[in-house]
C-alpha positions as CSV (number, residue, x, y, z in Angstrom):
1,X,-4.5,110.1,27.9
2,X,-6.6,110.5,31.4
3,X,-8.8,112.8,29.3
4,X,-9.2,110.6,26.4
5,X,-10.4,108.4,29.0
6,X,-12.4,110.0,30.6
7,X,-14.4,111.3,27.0
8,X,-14.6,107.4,25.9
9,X,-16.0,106.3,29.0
10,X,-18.6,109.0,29.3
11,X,-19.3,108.5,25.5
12,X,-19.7,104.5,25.7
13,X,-21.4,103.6,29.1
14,X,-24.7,105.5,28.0
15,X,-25.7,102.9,27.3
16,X,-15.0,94.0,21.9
17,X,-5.2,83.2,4.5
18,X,-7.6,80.1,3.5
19,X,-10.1,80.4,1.0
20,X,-7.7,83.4,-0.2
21,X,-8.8,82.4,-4.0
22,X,-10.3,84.5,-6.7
23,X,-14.0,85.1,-6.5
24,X,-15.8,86.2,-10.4
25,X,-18.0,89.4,-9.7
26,X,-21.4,88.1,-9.3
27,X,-24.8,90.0,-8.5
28,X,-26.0,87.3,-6.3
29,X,-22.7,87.7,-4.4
30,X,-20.4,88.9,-1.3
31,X,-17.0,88.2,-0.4
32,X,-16.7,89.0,3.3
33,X,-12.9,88.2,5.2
34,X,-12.8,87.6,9.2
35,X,-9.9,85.7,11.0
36,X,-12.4,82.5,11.0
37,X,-13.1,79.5,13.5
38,X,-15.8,80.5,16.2
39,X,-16.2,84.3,14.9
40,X,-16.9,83.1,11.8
41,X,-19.4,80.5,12.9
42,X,-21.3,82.8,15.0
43,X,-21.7,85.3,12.5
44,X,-22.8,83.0,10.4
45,X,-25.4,82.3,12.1
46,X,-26.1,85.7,13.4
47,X,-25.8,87.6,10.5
48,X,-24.8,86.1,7.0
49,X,-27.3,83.1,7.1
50,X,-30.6,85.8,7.8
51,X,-28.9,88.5,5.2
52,X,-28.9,85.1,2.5
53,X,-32.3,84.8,3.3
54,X,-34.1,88.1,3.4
55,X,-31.9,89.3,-0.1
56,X,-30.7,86.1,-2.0
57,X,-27.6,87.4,-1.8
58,X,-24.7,84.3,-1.0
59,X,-21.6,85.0,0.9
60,X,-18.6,83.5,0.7
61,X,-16.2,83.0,3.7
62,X,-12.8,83.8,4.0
63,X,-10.9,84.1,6.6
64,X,-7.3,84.5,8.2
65,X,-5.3,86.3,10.5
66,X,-5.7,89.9,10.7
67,X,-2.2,90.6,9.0
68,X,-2.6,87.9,6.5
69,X,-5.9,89.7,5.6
70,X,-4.5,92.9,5.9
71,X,-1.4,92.2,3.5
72,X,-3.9,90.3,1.2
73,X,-6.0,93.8,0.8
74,X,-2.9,95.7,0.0
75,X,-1.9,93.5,-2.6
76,X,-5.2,93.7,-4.1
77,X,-5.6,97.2,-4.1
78,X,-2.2,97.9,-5.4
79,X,-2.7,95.3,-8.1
80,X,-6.3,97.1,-9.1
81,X,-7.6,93.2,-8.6
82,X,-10.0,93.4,-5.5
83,X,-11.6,90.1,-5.1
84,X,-12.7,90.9,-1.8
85,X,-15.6,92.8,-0.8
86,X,-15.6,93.5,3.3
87,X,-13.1,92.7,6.0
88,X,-12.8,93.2,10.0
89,X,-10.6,95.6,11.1
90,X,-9.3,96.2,14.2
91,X,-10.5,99.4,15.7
92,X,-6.9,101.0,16.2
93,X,-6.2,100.2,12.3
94,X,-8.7,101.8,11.0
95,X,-8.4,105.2,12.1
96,X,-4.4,105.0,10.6
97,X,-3.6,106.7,7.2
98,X,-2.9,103.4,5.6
99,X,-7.0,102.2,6.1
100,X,-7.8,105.6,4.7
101,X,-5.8,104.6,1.7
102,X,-7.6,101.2,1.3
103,X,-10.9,101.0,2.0
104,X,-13.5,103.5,1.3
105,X,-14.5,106.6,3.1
106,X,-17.9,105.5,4.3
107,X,-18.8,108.9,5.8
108,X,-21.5,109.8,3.3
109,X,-23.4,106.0,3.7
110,X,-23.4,107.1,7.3
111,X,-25.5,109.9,7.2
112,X,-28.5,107.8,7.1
113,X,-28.0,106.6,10.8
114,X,-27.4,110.0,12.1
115,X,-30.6,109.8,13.7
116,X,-30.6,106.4,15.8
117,X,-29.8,107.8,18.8
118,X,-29.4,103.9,20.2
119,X,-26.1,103.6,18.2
120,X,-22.6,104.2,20.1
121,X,-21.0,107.2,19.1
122,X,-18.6,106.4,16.2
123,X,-20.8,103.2,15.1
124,X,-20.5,104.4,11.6
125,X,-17.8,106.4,10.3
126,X,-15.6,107.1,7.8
127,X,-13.6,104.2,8.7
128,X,-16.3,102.0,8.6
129,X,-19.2,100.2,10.9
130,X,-18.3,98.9,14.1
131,X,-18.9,95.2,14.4
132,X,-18.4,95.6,18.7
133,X,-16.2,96.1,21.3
134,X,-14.2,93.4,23.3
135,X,-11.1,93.2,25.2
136,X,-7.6,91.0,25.4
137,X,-7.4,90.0,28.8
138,X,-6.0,87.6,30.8
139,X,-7.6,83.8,30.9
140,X,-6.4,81.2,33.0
141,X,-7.1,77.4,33.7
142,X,-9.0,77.7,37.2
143,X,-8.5,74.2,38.0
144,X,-4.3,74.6,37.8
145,X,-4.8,77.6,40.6
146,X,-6.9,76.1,43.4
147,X,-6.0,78.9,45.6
148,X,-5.0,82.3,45.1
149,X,-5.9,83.2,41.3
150,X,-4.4,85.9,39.4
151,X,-5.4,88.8,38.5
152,X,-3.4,91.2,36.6
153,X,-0.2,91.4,34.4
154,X,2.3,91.4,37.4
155,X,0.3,87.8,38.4
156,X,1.0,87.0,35.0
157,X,4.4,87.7,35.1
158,X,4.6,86.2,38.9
159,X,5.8,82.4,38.0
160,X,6.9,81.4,41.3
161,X,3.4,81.8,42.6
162,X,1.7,81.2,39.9
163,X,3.8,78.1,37.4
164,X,3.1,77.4,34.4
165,X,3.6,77.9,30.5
166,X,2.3,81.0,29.0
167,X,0.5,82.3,25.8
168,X,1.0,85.4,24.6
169,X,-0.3,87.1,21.5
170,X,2.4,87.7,18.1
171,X,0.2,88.8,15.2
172,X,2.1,91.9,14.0
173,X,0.5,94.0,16.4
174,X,2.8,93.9,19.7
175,X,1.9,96.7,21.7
176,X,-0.7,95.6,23.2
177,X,2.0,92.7,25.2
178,X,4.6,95.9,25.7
179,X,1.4,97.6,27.4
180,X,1.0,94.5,29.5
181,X,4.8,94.1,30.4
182,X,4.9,97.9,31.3
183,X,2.1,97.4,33.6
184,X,3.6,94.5,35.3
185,X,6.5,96.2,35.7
186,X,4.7,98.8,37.7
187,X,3.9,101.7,35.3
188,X,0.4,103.4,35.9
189,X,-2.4,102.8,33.6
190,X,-2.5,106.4,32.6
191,X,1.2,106.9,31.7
192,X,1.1,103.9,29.5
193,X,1.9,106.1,26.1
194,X,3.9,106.6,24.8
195,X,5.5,103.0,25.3
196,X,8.9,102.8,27.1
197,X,10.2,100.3,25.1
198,X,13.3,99.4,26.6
199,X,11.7,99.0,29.9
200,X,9.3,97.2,28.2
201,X,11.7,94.9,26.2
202,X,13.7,94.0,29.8
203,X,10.5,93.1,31.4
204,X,9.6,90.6,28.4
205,X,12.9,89.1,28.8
206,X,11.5,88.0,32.0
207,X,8.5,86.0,30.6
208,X,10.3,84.9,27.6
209,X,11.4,81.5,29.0
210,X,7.7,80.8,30.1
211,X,5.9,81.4,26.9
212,X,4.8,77.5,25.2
213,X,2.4,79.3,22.9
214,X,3.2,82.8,20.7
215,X,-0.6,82.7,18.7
216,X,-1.8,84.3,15.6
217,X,-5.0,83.6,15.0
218,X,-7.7,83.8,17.6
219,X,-8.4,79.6,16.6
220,X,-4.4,78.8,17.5
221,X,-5.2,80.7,21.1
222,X,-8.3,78.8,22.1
223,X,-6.3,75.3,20.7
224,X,-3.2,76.0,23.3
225,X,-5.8,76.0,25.7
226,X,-7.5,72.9,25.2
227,X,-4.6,71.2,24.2
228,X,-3.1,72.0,27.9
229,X,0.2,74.0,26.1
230,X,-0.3,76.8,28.5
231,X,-2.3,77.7,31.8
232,X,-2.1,81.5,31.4
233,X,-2.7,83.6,28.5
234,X,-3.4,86.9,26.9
235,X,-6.1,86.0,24.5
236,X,-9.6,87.9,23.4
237,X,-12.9,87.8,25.5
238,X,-14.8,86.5,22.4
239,X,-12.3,83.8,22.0
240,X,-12.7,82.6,26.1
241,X,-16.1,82.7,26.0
242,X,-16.1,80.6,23.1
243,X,-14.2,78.4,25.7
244,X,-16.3,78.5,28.3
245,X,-19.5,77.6,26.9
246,X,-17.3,74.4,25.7
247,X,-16.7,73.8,29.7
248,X,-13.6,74.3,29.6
249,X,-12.1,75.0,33.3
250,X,-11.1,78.7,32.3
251,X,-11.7,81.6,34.2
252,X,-10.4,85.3,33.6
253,X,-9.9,88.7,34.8
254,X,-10.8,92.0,33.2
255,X,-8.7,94.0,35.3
256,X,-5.9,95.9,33.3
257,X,-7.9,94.3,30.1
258,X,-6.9,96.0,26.9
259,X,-9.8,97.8,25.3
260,X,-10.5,96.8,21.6
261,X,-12.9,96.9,19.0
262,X,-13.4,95.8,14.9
263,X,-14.6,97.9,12.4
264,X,-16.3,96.4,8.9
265,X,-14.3,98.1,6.0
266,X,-15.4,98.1,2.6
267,X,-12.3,97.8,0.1
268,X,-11.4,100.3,-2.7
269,X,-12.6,98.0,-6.0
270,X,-14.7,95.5,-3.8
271,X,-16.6,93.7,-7.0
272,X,-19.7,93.5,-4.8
273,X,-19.9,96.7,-3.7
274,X,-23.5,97.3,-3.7
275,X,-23.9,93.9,-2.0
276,X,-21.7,95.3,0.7
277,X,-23.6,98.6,1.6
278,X,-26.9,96.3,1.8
279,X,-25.1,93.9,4.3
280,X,-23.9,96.8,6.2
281,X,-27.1,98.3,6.7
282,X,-28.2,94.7,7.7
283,X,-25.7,94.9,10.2
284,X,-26.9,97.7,12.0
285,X,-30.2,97.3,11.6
286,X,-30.5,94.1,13.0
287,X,-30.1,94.8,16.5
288,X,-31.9,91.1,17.2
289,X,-28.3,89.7,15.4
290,X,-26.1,92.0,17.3
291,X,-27.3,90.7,20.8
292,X,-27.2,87.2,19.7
293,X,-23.8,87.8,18.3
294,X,-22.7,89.4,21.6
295,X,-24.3,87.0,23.9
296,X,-22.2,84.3,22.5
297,X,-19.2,86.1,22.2
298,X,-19.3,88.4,25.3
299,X,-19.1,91.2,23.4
300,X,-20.4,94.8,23.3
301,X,-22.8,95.5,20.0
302,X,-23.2,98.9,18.2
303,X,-26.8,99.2,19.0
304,X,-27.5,99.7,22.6
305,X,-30.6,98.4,21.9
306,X,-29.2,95.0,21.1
307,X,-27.2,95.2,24.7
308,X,-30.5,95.8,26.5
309,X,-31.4,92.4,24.8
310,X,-28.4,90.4,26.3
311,X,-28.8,88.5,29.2
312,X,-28.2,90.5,32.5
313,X,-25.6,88.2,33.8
314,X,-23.8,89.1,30.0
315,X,-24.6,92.6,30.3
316,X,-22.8,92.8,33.3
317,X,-19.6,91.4,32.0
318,X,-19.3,93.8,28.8
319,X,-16.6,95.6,28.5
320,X,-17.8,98.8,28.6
321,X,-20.3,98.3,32.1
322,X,-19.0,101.0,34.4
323,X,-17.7,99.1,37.2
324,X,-15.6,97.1,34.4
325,X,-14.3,100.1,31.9
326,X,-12.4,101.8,35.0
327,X,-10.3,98.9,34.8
328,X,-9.7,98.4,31.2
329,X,-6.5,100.2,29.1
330,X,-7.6,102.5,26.4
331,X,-4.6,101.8,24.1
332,X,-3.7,105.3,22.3
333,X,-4.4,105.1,18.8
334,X,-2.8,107.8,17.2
335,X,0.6,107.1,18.6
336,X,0.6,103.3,18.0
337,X,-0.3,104.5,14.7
338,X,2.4,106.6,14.4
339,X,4.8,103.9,16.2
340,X,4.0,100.7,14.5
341,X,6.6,100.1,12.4
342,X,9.6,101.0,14.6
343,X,7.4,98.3,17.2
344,X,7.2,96.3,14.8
345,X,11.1,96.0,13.9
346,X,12.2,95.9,17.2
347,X,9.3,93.2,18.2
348,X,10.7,91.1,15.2
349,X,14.1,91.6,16.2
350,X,13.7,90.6,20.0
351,X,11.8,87.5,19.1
352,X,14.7,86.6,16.8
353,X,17.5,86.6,19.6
């Protein structure tokens, strides 16, 4: 894990079910999923209104959570009746055996950015084109903690000193909240994986009677928060800065952060398939679009050109900025990989006592 680590970090810092309906194939068009609300709207902006523009190409917007779209491209694919054309992945995903087995290998349409040496390493590969890196962090209202604020999971998990309801995150993907108990519960960064799961599980046990909000989608997170339902949450960096630039009294912490990413995957049978490989391109190309993406969303692009372009208070709070990665987890793909249905069972389970 140390090493793993230690490879990513030297690697990166050279330089985070509506509209579900049938779509006809159609020349003029692309069928791209995302899990909606301000993503959405910033890439939008960003991205699919300037790829309209410059091709003629129209895209239609879909969006839900990342299982929902996730269960929605298995049906499809099993059924051999792929209305969809692109979708985000999440970074861990995509490097699992059941990706591979529905969307395409995209190895071959890489090989003509093998030379932009301003790309991260892995921007393109089989699995797909990285859209950027974020985090899941810890956000808090600033204004409910006057004095002392927290700062890491054992803060979150800290009630007496610092009250107040809770969100945590419960989209079929629990690790990432085991991690965060584990780690409030004392366990080093580096012996995080595998998971102890009944330490884990005993630790939650100790939140559970705090936690108002249990979100799945990234728009359900940032609502909690405005609606006052919780003061202290585990939601994404795109998602708080979102809430931020609303004024919103939110602050966070990236210490102990989780370290995540999506990945653009093109789906075995996509209709518009052609259309897809152009907007890809368009996505990586456009390193003007990448920074404005990132800028809003506090995020880290593909292109470290586009970061150059970012604002330097922005810069500075990317993910992947030195003095910010050595505090960040580096979750271990190939064993929640390996893991995620017997997490997934026992997640299910615990929330259902």
């Amino acid at each position: 894990m140390v090493h793993r680590r230690a490879l990513l970090l030297s690697a990166l810092i050279g330089m985070g079910l509506a509209n579900g309906g049938s779509h006809a194939q159609s020349r003029n068009e692309l069928v791209i999923t995302t899990t909606g609300g301000v993503q959405e709207q910033v890439l939008r902006e960003t991205f699919y209104e300037p790829f309209e523009k410059a091709t003629g190409i129209k895209i239609v917007s879909v969006s839900g959570s990342d299982a929902q779209n996730v269960a929605r491209v298995k049906a499809m694919v099993a059924a051999g009746k792929v209305t969809w054309d692109l979708y985000q992945a999440g970074e861990i995903q995509s490097s699992s055996a059941e990706h591979r087995a529905l969307n395409e290998d995209m190895a071959a349409f890489c090989t003509r950015f093998s030379s932009r040496d301003d790309l991260l390493p892995g921007a393109c590969n089989a699995s797909g084109v990285l859209a950027a890196y974020g985090t899941t962090m810890l956000v808090y209202n600033d204004a409910k903690f006057p004095g002392a604020k927290p700062h890491n999971w054992a803060d979150f998990w800290n009630v007496k000193d610092f009250p107040g309801p809770r969100a945590l995150p419960n989209f079929n993907d629990p690790w990432r909240v085991l991690a965060a108990a584990l780690l409030a519960d004392g366990v080093p960064a580096d012996k995080l994986f595998p998971l102890d799961l009944d330490r884990a599980f005993r630790k939650m046990d100790e939140i559970r009677p705090h936690v108002a909000v249990w979100w799945k989608t990234g728009d359900q997170s940032v609502q909690g928060f405005r609606n006052g339902e919780y003061v202290m949450g585990m939601i994404w960096q795109t998602r708080a800065s979102a809430l931020r630039a609303e004024n919103q009294p939110l602050a966070w912490s990236l210490d102990q952060a989780v370290l995540v990413g999506d990945r653009w995957a093109l789906i075995k049978g996509a209709p518009n398939r052609d259309n897809a490989l152009r907007f890809l391109e368009f996505y990586l190309t456009n390193v003007e679009g990448q920074a404005k993406r990132c800028e809003a969303q506090t995020c880290t692009p593909a292109s470290r050109k586009a970061a150059a372009m970012m604002s330097p208070e922005t810069q500075k709070a990317l993910p992947l900025a030195p003095e910010v990665f050595k505090g960040l987890i580096v979750p271990d793909s190939e064993w929640i990989n390996a893991n995620k249905a017997r997490l997934l069972d026992r997640w299910n389970a615990w929330l259902q006592q």
